[in-house]
DRENDO-345047 format. One line per 3 residues: number of its first residue (from 1); their letters; for each residue x, y, z of C-alpha. Coordinates in steps of 0.02 Angstrom, whole numbers. Example, Ala and Ser with C-alpha at 12.3 -4.5 7.8 and 13.67 -1.06 7.14 Angstrom:
DRENDO-345047
1> as> 615,-225,390  684,-53,357 $
***
This chain:
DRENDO-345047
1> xxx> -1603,5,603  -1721,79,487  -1668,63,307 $
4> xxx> -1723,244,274  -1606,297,399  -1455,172,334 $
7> xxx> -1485,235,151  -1490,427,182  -1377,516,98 $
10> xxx> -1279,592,236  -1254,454,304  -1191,381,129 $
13> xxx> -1077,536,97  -1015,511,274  -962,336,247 $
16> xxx> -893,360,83  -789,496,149  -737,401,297 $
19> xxx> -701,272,197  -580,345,77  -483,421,185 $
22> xxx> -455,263,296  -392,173,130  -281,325,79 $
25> xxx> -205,359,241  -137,214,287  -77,132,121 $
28> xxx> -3,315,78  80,342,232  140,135,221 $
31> xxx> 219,178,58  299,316,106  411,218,277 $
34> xxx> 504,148,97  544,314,40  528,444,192 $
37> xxx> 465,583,66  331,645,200  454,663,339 $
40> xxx> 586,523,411  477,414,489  624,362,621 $
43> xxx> 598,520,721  431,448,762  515,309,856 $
46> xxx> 521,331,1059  718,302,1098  672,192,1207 $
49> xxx> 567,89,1113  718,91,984  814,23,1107 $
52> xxx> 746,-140,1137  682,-198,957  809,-311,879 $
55> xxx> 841,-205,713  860,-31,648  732,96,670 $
58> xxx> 718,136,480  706,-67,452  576,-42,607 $
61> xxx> 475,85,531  472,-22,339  386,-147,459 $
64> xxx> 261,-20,505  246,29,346  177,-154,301 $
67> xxx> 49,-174,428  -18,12,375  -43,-31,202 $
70> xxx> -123,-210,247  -255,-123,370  -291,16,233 $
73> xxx> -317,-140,109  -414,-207,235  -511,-54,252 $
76> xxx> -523,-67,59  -597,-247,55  -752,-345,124 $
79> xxx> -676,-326,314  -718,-147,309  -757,-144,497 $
82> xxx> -623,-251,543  -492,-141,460  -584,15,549 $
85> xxx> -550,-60,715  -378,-115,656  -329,55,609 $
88> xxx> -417,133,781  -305,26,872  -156,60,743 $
91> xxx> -158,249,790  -205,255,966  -39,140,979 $
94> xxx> 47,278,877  -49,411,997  50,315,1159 $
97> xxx> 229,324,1071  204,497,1020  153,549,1186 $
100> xxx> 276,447,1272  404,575,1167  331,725,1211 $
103> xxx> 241,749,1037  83,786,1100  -4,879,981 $
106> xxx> 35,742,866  -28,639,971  -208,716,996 $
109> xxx> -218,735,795  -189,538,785  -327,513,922 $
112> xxx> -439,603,824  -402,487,676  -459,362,791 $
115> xxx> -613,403,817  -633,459,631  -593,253,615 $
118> xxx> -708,211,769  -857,312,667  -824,199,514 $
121> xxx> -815,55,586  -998,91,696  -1060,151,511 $
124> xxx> -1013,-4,436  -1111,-85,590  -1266,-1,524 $
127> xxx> -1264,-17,335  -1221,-202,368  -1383,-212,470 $
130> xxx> -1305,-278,623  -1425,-225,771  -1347,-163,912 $
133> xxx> -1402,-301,1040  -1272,-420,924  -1159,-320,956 $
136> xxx> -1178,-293,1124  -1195,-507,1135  -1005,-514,1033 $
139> xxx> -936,-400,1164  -979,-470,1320  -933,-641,1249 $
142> xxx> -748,-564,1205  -723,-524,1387  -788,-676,1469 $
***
């Protein structure tokens, strides 16, 4: 890619923004399965997905709490476009239990912070200068 293009500021502010908020998010919203300030995270828990983990949903939802704040960290570090695709994955997951509840308007916001993630991690692509045939290459030899 052009390094014009990679350096312009929109592109810049875009990132940045991105960026910020796909730190804040998760660690904020990790923290707060400890202290349920937000809202109590264990209504966000399918019953039947309660059902068949082996502990509490509040002890359930500490362990979500953990993995949030690691991919925002994540985010926050070096592995920027790892964490991206970690936290895309993260909240489509979340999309599929809130759905399965009947939550769906919760559920479309959280897809839309998916792509949000998605659109970091593919800027990330670009200011790291990856081309795109590389990427292409590391795809097809993930599925074969």
């Amino acid at each position: 890619m052009d390094t014009d293009v990679v350096n312009d500021s929109r592109l810049s502010s875009s990132y940045w923004a991105l960026r910020v908020t796909y730190v804040l998010v998760p660690v904020l919203a990790g923290i707060d399965k400890f202290f349920n300030l937000l809202t109590n995270w264990s209504h966000y828990l399918s019953p039947a997905f309660a059902k068949i983990i082996p502990f509490s949903p509040s002890v359930f939802m500490r362990l979500v709490g953990i993995v949030e704040i690691i991919a925002g960290l994540i985010v926050l570090s070096r592995l920027t476009r790892v964490g991206a695709y970690i936290v895309m994955a993260w909240l489509i997951c979340i999309a599929i239990n809130l759905a399965s509840m009947g939550m769906f308007d919760v559920a479309v916001r959280d897809l839309a912070m998916a792509v949000g993630a998605f659109a970091l991690a593919r800027l990330q692509e670009a200011r790291a200068g990856v081309p795109a045939s590389v990427r292409r290459q590391e795809q097809v030899a993930a599925h074969a």
